[in-house]
C-alpha positions in Angstrom: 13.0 16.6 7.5 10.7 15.7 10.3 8.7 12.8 8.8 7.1 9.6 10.5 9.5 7.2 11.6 8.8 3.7 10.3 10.8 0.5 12.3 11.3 -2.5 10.2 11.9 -5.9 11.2 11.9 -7.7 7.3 14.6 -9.2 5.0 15.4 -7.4 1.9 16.4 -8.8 -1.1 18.8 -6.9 -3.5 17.4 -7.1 -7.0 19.2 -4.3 -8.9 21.9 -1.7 -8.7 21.6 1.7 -10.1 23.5 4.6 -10.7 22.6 8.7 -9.9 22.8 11.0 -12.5 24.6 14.3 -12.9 21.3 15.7 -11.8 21.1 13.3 -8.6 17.9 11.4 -10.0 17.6 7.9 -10.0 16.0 5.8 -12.4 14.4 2.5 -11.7 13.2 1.5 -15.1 11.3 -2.1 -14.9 11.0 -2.0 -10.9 8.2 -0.5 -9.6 5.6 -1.3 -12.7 2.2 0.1 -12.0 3.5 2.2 -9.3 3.1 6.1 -9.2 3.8 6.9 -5.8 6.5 5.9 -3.1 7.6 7.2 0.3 10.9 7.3 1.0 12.9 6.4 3.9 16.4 6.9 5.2 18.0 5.5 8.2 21.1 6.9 10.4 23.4 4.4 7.6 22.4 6.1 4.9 20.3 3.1 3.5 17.2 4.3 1.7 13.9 2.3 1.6 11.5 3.2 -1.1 8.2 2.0 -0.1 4.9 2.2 -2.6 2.0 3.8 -1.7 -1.4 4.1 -3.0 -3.8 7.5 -2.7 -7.4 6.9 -1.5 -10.2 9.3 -1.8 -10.8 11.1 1.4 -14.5 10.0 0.6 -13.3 6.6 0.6 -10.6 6.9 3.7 -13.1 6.4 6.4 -13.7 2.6 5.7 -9.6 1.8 6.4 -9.8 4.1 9.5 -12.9 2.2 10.6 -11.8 -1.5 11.7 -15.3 -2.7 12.1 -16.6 -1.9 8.9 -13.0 -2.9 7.1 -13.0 -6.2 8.8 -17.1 -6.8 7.6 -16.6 -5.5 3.9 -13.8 -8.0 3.8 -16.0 -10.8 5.4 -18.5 -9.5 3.0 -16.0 -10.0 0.2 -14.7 -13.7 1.9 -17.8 -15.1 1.8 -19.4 -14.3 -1.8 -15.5 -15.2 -3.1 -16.6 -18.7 -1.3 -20.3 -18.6 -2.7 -21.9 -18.1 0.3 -24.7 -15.3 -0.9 -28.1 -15.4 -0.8 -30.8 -13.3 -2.8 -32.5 -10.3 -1.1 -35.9 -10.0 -1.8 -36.3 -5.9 -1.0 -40.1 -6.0 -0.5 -39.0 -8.5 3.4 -37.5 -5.4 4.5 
């Protein structure tokens, strides 16, 4: 198929077994709650890794492909989380 490769280096933990259908699906009823979306991996053993993914507006991408601004939203976010805010008085601009 082409795709990305993705290396690993984690401990899984085996939490359910399932069986295919006639049809080859898979169900995985209670697992992924919440989740819509997964990519899904295979390794030269055969052992699949489903992994969940999110989709971002591309209007929104450019703040996870921008470290700076990531890492200062999130310091942003740190800080009034801690109460460290202050008010802004517009008109001292």
């Amino acid at each position: 198929m082409g795709g990305k490769v993705l290396k690993i280096e984690d401990e899984f933990e085996e939490i359910a077994t399932r069986t295919i259908d006639d049809r080859n699906r898979l169900t995985l009823g209670e697992l992924p709650k919440g989740l819509k979306r997964v990519q899904i991996y295979k390794n030269d053993r055969g052992e699949v890794l489903l992994r969940p993914v999110v989709e971002i507006p591309a209007s929104e991408a450019w703040l996870f492909e921008n470290e700076e601004a990531l890492k200062s939203v999130k310091k942003g976010l740190k800080d009034a989380s801690e109460g460290k805010i202050s008010k802004l008085n517009l008109n001292d601009l």
